[in-house]
C-alpha positions in Angstrom: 44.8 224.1 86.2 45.4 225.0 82.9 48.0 224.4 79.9 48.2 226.4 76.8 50.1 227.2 73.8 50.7 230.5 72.4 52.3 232.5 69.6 56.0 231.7 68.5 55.8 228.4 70.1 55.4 228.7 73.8 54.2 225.9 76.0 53.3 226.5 79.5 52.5 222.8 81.3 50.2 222.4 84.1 53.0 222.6 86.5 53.4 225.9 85.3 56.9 225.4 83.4 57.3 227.6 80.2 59.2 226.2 77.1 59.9 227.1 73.7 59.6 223.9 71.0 58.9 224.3 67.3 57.9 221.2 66.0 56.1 220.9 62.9 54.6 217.4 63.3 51.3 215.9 65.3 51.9 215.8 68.7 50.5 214.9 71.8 49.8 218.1 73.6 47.5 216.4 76.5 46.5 213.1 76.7 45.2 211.0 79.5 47.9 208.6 80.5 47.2 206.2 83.2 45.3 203.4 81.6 45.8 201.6 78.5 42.3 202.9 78.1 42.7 206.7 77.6 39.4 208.7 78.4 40.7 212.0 76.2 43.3 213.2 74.4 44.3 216.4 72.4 46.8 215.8 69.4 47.8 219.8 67.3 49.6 220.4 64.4 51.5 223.9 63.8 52.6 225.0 59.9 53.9 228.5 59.1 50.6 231.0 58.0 51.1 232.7 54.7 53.2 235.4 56.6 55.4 233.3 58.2 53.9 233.2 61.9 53.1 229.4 63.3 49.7 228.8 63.4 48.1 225.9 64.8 46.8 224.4 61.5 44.2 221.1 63.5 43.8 220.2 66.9 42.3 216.2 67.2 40.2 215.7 70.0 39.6 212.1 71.3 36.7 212.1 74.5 36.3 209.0 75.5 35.3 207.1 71.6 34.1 210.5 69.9 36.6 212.1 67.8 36.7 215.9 67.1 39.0 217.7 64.3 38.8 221.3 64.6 39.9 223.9 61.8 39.4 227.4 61.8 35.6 227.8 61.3 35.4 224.2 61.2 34.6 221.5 63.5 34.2 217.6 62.6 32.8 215.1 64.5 33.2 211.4 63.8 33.7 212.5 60.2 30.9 214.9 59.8 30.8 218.9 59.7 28.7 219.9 62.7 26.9 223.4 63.0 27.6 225.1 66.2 26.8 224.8 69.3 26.7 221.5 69.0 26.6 218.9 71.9 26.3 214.9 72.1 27.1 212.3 74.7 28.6 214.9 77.3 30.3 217.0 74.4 29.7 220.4 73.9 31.2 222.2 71.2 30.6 226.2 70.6 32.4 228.8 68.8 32.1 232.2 67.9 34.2 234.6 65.8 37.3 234.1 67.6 37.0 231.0 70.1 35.9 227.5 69.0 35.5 225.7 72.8 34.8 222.5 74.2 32.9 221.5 77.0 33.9 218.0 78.2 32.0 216.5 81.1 34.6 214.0 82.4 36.5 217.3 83.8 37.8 219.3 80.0 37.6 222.5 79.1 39.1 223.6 75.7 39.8 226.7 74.3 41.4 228.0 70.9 41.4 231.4 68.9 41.4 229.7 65.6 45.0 230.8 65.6 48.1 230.7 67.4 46.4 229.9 71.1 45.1 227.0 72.7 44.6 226.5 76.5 43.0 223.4 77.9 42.2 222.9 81.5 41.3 219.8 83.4 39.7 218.6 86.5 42.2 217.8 89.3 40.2 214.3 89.2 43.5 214.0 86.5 46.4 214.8 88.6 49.6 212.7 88.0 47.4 210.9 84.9 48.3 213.3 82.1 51.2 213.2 79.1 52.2 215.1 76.0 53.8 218.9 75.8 51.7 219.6 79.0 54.0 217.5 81.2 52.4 214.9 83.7 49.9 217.5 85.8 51.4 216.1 89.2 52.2 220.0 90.7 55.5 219.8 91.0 57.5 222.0 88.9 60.5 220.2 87.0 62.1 222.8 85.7 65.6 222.6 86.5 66.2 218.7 85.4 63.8 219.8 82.3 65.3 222.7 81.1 69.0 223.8 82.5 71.1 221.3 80.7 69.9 218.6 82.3 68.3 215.3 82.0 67.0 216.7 78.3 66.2 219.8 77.3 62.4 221.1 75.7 63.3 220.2 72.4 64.0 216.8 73.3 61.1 216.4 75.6 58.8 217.9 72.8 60.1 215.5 70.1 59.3 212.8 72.4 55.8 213.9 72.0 55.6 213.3 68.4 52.8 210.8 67.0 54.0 208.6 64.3 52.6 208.3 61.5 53.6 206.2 58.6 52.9 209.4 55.6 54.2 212.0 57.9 56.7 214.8 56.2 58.3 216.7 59.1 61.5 217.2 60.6 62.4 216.9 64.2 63.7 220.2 65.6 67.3 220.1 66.2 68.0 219.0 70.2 71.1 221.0 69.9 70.4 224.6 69.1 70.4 226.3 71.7 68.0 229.2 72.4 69.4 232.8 72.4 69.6 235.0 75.4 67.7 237.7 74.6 68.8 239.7 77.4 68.6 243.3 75.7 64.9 242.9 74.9 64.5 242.3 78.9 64.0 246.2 79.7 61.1 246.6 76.9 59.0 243.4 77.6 58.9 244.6 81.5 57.4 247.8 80.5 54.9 245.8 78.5 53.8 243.3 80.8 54.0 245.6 83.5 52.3 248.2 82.4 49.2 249.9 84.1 46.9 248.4 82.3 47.9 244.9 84.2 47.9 246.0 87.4 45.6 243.4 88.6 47.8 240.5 87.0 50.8 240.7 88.3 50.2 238.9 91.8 48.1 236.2 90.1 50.6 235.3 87.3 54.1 234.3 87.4 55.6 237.5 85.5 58.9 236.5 84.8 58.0 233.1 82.4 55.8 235.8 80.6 58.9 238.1 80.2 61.1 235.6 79.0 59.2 234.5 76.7 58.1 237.7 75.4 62.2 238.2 74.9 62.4 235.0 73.2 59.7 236.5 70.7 61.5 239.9 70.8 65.1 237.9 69.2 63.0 235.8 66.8 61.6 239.1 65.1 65.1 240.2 64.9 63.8 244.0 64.7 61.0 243.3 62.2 58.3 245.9 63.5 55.9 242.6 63.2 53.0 242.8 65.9 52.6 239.0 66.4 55.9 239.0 67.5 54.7 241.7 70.9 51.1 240.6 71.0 50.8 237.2 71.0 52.6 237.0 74.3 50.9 239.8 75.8 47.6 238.3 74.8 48.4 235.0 76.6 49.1 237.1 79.8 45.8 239.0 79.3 43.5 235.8 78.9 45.7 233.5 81.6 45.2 236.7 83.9 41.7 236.9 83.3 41.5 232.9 83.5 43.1 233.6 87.2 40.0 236.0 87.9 42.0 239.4 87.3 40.7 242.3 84.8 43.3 243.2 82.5 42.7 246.7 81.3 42.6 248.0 78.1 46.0 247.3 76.6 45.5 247.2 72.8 45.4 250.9 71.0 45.0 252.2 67.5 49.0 251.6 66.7 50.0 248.6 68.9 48.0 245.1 68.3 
């Protein structure tokens, strides 16, 4: 099972919810929760690039007592720069041009494009155990009481998320903006996602999260002809469909991402 992050700050959780929250602080986006004791966590920060699209800035890895801070083209462990691939005491670090990953043996794969994506899957050995923006990993889908107007809404939940820490600068988002229906981008992110090219997704994946959130990018861009705002959702369907064992096709072209 996986969790990721993506693009104009989508979550999807384990449970397969999908949720909007734009927090600019640290927070814990998977962390193993059962024990005083945890055996990993994953803590990220986002920050606006220099053109204005959020970017996930560091992700803090804690397996077991090794800590990992990953940058883009960087990756520290236990306060030194390593060279990649690198691998100590059941950690294995690689990364190429666009992925950095992490191998975990107790059950943790991690993956990030040095960007706007991150996706980390776990061993079921962690069901029910987990916390953070990827919700508790227990299979059972809580989106109404999550996200319809009930017990709180995502931005609450993902404030709740926030580490503290004493020489933090960052405000919470505000719990009570809410989001936009988008409904007149609904017709275009269909053709997108359904498009040819995807043919072998759309049984695997659950289309409609993808299309809501691709509308919810579609508002944000508020007619800007700005590419992150089409491809960074379309990308996440591409590598969660390949993730599921489907072959996207070739959807990228000379003029569109």
């Amino acid at each position: 099972y996986v969790c990721s992050t993506w693009g104009n700050n989508h979550f999807k959780t384990f449970d397969g919810d999908i949720f909007q929250f734009p927090g600019k602080c640290e927070y814990n986006f998977v962390s193993d929760c059962r024990d005083a004791y945890k055996e990993f966590s994953v803590h990220i920060q986002r920050a606006l690039s220099s053109d204005g699209h959020p970017e996930i800035q560091y992700i803090l890895v804690k397996i077991k007592d090794i800590t990992i801070l990953l940058k883009p083209n960087l990756a520290v462990v236990e306060g030194q720069i390593v060279k990649t691939p690198y691998y100590a005491s059941g950690v294995l670090i690689e990364s190429d041009k666009i992925y950095t990953k992490i191998y975990a043996k107790l059950g943790m794969v991690l993956m990030w494009n040095q960007q706007d994506a991150l996706m980390v899957e776990l061993d079921n050995k962690f069901n029910n155990r987990t916390c953070g923006l990827c919700g508790d990993y227990n299979g059972i889908q809580i989106y109404n009481e999550f996200i319809n107007g009930g017990a709180y809404n995502s931005i609450t939940f993902g404030n709740m998320q926030k580490i503290s820490k004493p020489t933090a600068r960052c405000e919470d988002p505000d719990e009570t903006k809410a989001l936009p229906s988008c409904n007149e981008h609904r017709d275009e992110c269909q053709r997108l996602l359904t498009s040819s090219a995807f043919a072998d997704c759309r049984l695997r994946l659950n289309l409609e999260m993808y299309i809501q959130a691709c509308m919810q990018d579609k508002c944000a861009c508020d007619g800007k002809e700005d590419s992150f705002c089409l491809c960074s959702t379309i990308s996440e369907y591409s590598r969660q469909c390949s993730h599921a064992g489907g072959r996207p096709g070739q959807w990228r072209t000379d003029t569109f991402c």
